[in-house]
C-alpha positions in Angstrom: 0.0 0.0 0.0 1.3 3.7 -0.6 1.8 5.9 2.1 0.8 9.1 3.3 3.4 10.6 1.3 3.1 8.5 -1.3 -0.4 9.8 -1.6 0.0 13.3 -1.1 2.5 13.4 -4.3 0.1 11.7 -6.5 -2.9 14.0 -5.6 -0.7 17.0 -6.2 0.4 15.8 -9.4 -3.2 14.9 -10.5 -4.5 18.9 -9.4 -0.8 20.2 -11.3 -2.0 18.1 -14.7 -5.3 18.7 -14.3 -4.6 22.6 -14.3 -3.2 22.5 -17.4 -6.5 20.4 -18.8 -4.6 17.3 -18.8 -5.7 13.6 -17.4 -3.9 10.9 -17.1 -5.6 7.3 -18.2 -4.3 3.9 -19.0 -5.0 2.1 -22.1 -4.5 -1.1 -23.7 -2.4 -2.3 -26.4 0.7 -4.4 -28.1 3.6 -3.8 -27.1 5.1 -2.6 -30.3 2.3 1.1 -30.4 3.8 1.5 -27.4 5.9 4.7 -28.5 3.2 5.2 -31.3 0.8 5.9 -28.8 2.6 8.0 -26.5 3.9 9.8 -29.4 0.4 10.8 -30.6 -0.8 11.6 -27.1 2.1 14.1 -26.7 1.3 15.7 -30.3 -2.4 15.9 -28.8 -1.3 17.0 -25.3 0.1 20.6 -27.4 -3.4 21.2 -28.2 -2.9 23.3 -31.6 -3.0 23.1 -35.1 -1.3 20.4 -35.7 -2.6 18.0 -32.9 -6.3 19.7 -33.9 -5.4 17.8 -37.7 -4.5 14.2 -36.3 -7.4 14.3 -34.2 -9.5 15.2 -37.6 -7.5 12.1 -39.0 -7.5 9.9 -36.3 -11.6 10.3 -35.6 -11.9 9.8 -39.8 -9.9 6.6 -39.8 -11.8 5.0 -36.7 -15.0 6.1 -37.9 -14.8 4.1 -40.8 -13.5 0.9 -39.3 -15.7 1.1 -35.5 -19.1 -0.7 -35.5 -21.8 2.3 -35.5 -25.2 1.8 -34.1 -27.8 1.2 -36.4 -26.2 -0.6 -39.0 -28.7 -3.0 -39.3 -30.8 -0.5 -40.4 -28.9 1.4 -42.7 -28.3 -2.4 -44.4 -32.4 -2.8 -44.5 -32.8 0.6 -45.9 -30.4 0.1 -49.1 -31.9 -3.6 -49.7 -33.6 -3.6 -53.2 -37.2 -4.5 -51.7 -37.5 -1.0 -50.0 -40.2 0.8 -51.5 -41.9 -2.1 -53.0 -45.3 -2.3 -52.3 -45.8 -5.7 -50.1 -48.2 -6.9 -48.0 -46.9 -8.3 -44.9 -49.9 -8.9 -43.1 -50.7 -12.7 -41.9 -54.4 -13.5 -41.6 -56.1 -14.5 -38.7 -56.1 -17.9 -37.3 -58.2 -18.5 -34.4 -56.6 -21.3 -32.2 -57.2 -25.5 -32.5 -59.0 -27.1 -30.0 -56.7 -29.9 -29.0 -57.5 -33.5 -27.1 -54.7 -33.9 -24.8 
């Protein structure tokens, strides 16, 4: 377990960070992004033009790889069939009387 001190240096640091609109999070990955990702979060950490551009780029290339909700939609509304005029409608069938 940390100490008191131990403690007391890791909530200043947080508040120090956290002034500058920083915040520090973990995240998963293989080994070899390792300085990839850092990299990229130190180019966004500058917060200006340039890191404003690989956000652009980074948010267009996941966008077009992430699962989005409603997909299964989008998929029904480009079939062929939409727009045809059919009639789904099932008739009435009142229940069997059954002899167990």
């Amino acid at each position: 377990m940390a100490g008191a001190s131990q403690k007391r240096a890791l909530k200043n640091y947080r508040k120090r960070i956290s002034a500058r609109g920083l915040a520090r999070f973990e995240v998963q990955g293989l080994q070899g992004d390792r300085e990839l990702i850092r990299s990229l979060a130190k180019q966004l950490a500058k917060n200006d033009a340039e890191a404003q551009r690989l956000r652009d780029t980074v948010r267009q290339g996941i966008k077009k790889i992430g699962p989005t909700k409603g997909g299964v939609l989008r998929a029904l509304l480009r079939s062929p069939l939409v727009g045809a005029d059919l009639d789904l409608r099932r008739e009435f069938v009142p229940p069997r009387d059954i002899d167990l």
